[in-house]
C-alpha positions as CSV (number, residue, x, y, z in Angstrom):
1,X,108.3,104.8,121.2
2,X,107.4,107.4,118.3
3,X,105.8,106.8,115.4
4,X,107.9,106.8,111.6
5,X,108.6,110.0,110.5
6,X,108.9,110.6,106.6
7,X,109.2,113.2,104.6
8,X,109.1,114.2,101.0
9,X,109.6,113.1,98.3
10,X,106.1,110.9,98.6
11,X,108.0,108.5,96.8
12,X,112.1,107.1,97.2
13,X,113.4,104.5,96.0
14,X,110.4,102.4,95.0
15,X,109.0,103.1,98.5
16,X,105.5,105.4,99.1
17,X,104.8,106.8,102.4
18,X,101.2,105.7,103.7
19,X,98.5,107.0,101.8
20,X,97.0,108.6,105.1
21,X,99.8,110.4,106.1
22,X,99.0,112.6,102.1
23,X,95.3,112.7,103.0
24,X,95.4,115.9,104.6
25,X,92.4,114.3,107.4
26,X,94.5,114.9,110.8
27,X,91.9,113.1,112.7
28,X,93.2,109.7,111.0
29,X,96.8,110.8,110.6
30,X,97.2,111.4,114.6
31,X,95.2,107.6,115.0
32,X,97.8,106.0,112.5
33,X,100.7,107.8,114.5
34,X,99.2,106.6,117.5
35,X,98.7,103.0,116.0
36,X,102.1,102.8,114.6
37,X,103.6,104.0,117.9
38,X,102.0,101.2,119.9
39,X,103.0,98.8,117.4
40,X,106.6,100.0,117.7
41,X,106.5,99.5,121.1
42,X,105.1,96.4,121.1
43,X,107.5,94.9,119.1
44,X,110.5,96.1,120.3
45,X,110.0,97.1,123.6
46,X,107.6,95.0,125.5
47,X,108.9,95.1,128.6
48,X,107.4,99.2,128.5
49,X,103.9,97.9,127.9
50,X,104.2,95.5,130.8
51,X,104.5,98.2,133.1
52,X,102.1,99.8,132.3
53,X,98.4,99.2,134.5
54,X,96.5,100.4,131.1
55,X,98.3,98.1,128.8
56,X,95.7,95.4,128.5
């Protein structure tokens, strides 16, 4: 699954977007996209990760 998308303002209704995501350092932006993708994925689709032979 994808990672969350946001966009601006940095701040709505009480609610910041990750601090990395404002950094400007792409390197850790893709690995927190990645991270938050797998986590997705994890939790709501399992059953994707299962199948796959690298999901270990």
């Amino acid at each position: 699954l994808e990672h969350p998308h946001y966009t601006r303002p940095q701040e709505f209704e009480g609610r910041q977007i990750p601090e990395v995501l404002v950094s400007g350092n792409h390197k850790k932006i893709a690995a927190w996209r990645r991270a938050e993708s797998e986590r997705l994925t994890r939790e709501r689709r399992p059953d994707l990760l299962a199948a796959h032979p690298l999901a270990k």
